[in-house]
DSSP file (Angstrom, degrees, kcal/mol; ACC not computed):
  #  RESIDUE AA STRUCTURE BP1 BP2  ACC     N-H-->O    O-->H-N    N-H-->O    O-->H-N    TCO  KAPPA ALPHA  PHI   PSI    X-CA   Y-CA   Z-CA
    1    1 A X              0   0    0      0, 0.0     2,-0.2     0, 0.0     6,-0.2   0.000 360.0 360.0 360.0 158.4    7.2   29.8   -0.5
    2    2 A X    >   -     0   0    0      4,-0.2     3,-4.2     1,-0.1     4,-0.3  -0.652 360.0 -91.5-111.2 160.0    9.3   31.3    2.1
    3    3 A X  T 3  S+     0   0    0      1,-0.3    -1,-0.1    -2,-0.2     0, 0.0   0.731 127.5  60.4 -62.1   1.7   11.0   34.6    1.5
    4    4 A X  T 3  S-     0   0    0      2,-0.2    -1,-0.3     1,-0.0     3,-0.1   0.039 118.7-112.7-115.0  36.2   14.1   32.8    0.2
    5    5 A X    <   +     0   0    0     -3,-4.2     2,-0.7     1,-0.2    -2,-0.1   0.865  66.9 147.5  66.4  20.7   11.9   31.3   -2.4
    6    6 A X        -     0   0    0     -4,-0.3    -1,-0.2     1,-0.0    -2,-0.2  -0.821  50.5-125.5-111.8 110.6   12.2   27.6   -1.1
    7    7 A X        -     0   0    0     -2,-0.7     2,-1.1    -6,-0.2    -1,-0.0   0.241  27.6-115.6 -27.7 143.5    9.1   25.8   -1.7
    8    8 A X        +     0   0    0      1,-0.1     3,-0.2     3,-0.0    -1,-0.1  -0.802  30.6 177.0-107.9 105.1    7.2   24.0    1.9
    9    9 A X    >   +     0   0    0     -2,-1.1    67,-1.8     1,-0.1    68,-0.7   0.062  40.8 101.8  -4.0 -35.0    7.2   21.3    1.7
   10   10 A X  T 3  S+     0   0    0      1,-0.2    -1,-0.1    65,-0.2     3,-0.1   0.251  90.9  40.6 -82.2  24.9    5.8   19.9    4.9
   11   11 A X  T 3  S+     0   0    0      1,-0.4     2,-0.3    -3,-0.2    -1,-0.2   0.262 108.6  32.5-168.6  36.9    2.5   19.3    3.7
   12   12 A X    <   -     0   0    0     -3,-0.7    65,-0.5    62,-0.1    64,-0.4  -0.915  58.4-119.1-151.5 175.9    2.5   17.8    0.1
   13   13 A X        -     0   0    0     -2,-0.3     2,-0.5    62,-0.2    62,-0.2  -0.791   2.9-158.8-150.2 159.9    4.0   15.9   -2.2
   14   14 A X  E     -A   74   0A   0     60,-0.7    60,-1.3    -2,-0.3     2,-0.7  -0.448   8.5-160.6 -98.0 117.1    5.4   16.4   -5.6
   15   15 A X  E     -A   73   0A   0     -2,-0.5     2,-0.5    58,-0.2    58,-0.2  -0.696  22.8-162.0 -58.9 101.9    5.7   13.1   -7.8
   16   16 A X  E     -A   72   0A   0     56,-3.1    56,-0.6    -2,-0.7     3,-0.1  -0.795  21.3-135.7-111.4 131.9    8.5   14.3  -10.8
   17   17 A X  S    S-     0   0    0     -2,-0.5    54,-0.5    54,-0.3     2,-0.4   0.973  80.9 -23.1 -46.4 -60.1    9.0   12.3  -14.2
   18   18 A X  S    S-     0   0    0     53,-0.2     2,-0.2    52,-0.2    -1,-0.2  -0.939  84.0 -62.5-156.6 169.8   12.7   12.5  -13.9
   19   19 A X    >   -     0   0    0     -2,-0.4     3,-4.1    -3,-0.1    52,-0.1  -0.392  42.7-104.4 -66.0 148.9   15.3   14.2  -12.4
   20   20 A X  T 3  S+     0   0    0      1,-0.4    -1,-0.1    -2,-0.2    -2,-0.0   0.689 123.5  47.2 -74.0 -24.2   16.7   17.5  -12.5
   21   21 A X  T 3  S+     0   0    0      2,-0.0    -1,-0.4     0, 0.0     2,-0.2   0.417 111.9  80.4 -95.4  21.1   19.5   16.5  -14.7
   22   22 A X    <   -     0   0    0     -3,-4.1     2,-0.3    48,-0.0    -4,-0.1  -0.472  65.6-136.9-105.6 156.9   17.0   14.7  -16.7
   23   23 A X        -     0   0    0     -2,-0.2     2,-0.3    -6,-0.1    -4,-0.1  -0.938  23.9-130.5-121.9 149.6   14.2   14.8  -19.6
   24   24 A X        -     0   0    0     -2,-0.3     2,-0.5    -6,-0.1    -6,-0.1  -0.596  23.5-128.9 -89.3 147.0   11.3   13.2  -19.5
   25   25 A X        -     0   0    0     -2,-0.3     9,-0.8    -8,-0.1    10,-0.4  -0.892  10.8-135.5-115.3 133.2   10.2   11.2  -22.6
   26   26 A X        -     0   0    0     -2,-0.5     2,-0.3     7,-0.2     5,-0.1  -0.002  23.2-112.8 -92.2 157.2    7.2   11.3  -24.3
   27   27 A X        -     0   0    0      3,-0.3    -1,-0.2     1,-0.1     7,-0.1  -0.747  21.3-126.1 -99.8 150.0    5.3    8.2  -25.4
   28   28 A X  S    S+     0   0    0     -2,-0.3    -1,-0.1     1,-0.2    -2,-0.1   0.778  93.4   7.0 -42.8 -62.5    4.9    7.4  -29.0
   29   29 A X  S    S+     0   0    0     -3,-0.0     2,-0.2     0, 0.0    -1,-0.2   0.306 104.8  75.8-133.1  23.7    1.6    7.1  -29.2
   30   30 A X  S    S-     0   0    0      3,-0.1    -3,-0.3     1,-0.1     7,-0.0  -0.636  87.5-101.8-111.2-175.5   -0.5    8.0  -26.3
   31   31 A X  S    S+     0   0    0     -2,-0.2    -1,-0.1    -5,-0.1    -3,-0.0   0.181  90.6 101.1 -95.7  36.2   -1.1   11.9  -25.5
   32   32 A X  S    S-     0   0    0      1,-0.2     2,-0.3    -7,-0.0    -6,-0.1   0.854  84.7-112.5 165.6  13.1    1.4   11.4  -22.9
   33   33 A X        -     0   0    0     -8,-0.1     4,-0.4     1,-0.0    -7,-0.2  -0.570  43.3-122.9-156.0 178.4    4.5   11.5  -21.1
   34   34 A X  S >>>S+     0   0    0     -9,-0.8     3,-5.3    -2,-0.3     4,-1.3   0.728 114.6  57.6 -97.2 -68.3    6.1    7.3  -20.5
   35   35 A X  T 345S+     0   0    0    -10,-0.4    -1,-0.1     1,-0.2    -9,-0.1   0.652 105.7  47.6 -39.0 -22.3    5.9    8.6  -16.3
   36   36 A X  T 3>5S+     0   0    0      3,-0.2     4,-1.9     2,-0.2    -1,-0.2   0.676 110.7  46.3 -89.5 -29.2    2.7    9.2  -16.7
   37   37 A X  H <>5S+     0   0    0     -3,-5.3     4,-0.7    -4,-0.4    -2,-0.1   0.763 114.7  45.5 -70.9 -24.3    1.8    6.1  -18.3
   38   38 A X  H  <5S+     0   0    0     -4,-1.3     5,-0.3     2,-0.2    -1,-0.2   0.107 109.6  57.7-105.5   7.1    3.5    3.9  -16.0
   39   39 A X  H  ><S+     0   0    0     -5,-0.5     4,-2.7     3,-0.1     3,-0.5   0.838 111.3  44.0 -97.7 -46.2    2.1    6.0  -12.9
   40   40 A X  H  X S+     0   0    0     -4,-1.9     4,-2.1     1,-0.2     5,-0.2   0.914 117.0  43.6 -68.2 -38.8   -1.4    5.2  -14.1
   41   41 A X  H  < S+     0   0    0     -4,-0.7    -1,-0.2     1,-0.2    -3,-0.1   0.737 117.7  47.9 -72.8 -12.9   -0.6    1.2  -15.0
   42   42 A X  H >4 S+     0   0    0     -3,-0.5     3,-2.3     2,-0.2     6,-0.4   0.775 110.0  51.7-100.1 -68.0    1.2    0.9  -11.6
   43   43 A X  H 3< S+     0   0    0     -4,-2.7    -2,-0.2    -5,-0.3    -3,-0.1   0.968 111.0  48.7 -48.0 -33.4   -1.6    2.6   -9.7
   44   44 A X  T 3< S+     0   0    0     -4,-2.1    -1,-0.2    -5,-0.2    -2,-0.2   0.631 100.9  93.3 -64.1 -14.7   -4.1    0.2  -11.2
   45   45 A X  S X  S-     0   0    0     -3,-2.3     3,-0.7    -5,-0.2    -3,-0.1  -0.325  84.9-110.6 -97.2 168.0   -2.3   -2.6  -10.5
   46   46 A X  T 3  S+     0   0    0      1,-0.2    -4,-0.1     3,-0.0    -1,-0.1   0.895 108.8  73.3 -52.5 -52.7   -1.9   -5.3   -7.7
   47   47 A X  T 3  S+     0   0    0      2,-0.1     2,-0.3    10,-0.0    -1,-0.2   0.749  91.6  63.9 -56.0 -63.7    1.3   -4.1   -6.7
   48   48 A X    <   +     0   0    0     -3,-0.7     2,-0.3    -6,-0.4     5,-0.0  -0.538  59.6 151.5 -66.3 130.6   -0.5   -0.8   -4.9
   49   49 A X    >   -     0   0    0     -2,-0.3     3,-2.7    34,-0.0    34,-0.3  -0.898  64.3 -67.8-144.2-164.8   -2.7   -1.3   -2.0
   50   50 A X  T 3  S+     0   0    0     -2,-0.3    -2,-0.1     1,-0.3    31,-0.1   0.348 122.3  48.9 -90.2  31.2   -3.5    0.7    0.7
   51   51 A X  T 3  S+     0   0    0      2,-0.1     2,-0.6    30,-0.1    -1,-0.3   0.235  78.5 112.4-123.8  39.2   -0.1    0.7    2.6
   52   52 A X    <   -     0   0    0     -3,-2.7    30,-1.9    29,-0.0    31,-0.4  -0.757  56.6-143.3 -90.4 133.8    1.9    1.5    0.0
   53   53 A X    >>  -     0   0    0     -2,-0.6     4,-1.0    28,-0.2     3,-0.6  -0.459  28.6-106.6 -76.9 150.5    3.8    5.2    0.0
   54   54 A X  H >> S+     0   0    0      2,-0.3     4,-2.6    23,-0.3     3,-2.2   0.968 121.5  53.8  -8.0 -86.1    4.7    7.7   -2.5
   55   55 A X  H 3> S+     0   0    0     23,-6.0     4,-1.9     1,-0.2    -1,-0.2   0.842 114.2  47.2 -33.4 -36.5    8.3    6.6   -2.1
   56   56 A X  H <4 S+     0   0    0     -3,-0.6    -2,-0.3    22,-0.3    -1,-0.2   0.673 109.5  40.0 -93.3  -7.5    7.1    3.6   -2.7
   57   57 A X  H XX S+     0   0    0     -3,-2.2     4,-1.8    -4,-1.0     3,-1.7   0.829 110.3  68.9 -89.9 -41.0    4.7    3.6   -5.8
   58   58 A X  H 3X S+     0   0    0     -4,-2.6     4,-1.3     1,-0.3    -2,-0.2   0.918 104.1  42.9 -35.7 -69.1    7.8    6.2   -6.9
   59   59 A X  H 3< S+     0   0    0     -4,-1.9    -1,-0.3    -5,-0.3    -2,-0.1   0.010 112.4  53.4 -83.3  26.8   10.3    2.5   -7.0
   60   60 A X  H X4 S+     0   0    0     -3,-1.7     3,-0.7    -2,-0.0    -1,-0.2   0.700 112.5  38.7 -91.1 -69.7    7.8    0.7   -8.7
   61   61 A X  H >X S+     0   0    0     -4,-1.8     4,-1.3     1,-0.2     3,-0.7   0.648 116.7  51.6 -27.7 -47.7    7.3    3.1  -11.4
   62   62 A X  T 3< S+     0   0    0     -4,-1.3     4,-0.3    -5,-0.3    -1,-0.2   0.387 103.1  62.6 -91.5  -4.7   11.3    3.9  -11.6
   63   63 A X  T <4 S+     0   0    0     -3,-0.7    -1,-0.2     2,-0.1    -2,-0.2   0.779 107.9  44.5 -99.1 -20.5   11.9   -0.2  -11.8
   64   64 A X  T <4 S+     0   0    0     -3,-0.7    -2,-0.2    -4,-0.1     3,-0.2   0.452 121.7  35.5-146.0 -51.0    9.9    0.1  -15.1
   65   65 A X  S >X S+     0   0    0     -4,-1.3     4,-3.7     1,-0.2     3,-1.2   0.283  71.3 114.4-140.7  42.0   11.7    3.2  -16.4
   66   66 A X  T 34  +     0   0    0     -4,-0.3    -1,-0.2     1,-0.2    -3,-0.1   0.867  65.2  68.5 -52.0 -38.2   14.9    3.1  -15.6
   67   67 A X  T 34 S+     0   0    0     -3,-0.2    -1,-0.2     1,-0.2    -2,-0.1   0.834 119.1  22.9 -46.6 -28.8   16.1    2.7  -19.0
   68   68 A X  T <4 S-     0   0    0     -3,-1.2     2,-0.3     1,-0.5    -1,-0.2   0.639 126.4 -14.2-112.8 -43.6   15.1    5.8  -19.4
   69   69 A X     <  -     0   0    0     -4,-3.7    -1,-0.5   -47,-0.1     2,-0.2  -0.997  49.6-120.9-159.3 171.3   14.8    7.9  -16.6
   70   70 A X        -     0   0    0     -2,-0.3   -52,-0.2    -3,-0.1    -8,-0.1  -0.357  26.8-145.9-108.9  61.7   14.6    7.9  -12.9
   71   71 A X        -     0   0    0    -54,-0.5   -54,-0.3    -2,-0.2     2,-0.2   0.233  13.5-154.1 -13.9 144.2   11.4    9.4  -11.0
   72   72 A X  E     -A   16   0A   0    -56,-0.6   -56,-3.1   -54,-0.2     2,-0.3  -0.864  16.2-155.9-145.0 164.7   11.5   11.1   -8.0
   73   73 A X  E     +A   15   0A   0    -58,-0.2     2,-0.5    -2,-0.2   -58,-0.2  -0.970  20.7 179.2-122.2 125.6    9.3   11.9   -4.8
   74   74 A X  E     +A   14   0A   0    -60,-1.3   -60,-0.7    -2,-0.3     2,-0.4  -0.963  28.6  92.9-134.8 131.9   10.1   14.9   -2.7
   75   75 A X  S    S-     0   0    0     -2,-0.5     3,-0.2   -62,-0.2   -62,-0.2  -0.946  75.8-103.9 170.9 173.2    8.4   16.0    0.1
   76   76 A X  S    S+     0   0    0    -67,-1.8     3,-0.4   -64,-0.4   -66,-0.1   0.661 127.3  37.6 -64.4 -34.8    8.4   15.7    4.0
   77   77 A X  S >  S+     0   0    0    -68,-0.7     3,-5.2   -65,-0.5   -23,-0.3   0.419  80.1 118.0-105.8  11.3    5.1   13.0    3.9
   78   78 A X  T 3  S+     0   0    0     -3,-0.2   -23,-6.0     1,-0.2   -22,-0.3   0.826  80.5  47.0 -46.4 -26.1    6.9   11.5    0.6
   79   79 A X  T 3  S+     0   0    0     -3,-0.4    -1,-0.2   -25,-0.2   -26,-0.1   0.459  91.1 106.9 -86.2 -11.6    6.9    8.2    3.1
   80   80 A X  S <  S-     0   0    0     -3,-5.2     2,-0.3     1,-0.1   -26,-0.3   0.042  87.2 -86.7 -63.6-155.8    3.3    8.6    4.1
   81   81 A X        -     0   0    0    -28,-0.2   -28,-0.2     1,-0.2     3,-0.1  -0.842  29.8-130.6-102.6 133.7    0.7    6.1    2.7
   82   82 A X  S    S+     0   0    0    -30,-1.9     2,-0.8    -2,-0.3    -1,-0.2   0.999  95.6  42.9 -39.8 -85.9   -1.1    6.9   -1.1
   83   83 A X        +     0   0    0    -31,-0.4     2,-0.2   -34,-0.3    -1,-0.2  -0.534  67.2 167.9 -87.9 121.3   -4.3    6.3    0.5
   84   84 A X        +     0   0    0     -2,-0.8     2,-0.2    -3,-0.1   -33,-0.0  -0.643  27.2  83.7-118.6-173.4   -5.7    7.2    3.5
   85   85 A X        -     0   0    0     -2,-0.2     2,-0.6     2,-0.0    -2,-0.0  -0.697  69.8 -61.4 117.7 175.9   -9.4    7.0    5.3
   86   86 A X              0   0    0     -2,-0.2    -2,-0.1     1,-0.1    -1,-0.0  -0.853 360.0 360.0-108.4  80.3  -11.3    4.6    6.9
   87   87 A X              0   0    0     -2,-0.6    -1,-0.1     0, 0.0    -2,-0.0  -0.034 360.0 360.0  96.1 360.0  -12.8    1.2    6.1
């Protein structure tokens, strides 16, 4: 944090369940949250490989629970690549 209290930002970033005018909604029956369920099944899935971004696992996940809520990505490197490393 900076002395006016504004997170930096420039060197992570934070994956959010919904938006600030939002609540996040709980699953029925597992021990948690729908974003969290649909971050894990989306990460597992064909759909991720290794150039896909934040931003972009972010609209994968949000195509999924829109009905309910919208996820968000914030950060400076939100557009970098999930995975990085060598081969």
């Amino acid at each position: 944090m900076d002395v006016n209290w504004t997170p930096d930002t420039s060197s992570s970033v934070t994956l959010a369940a919904c938006g600030i005018h939002e609540t996040a909604k709980e699953h029925r029956t597992q021990r948690y949250g729908l974003f969290t369920g649909v971050l894990l099944d989306t990460l597992e899935s064909d759909a991720v490989d290794k150039n896909t971004t934040f931003e972009g696992v972010i609209q994968l996940v949000a195509e999924k629970l829109r009905r309910w809520q919208m996820p968000v990505a914030h950060g400076d490197r939100k557009n970098s690549c999930l995975w990085f490393g060598e081969d």
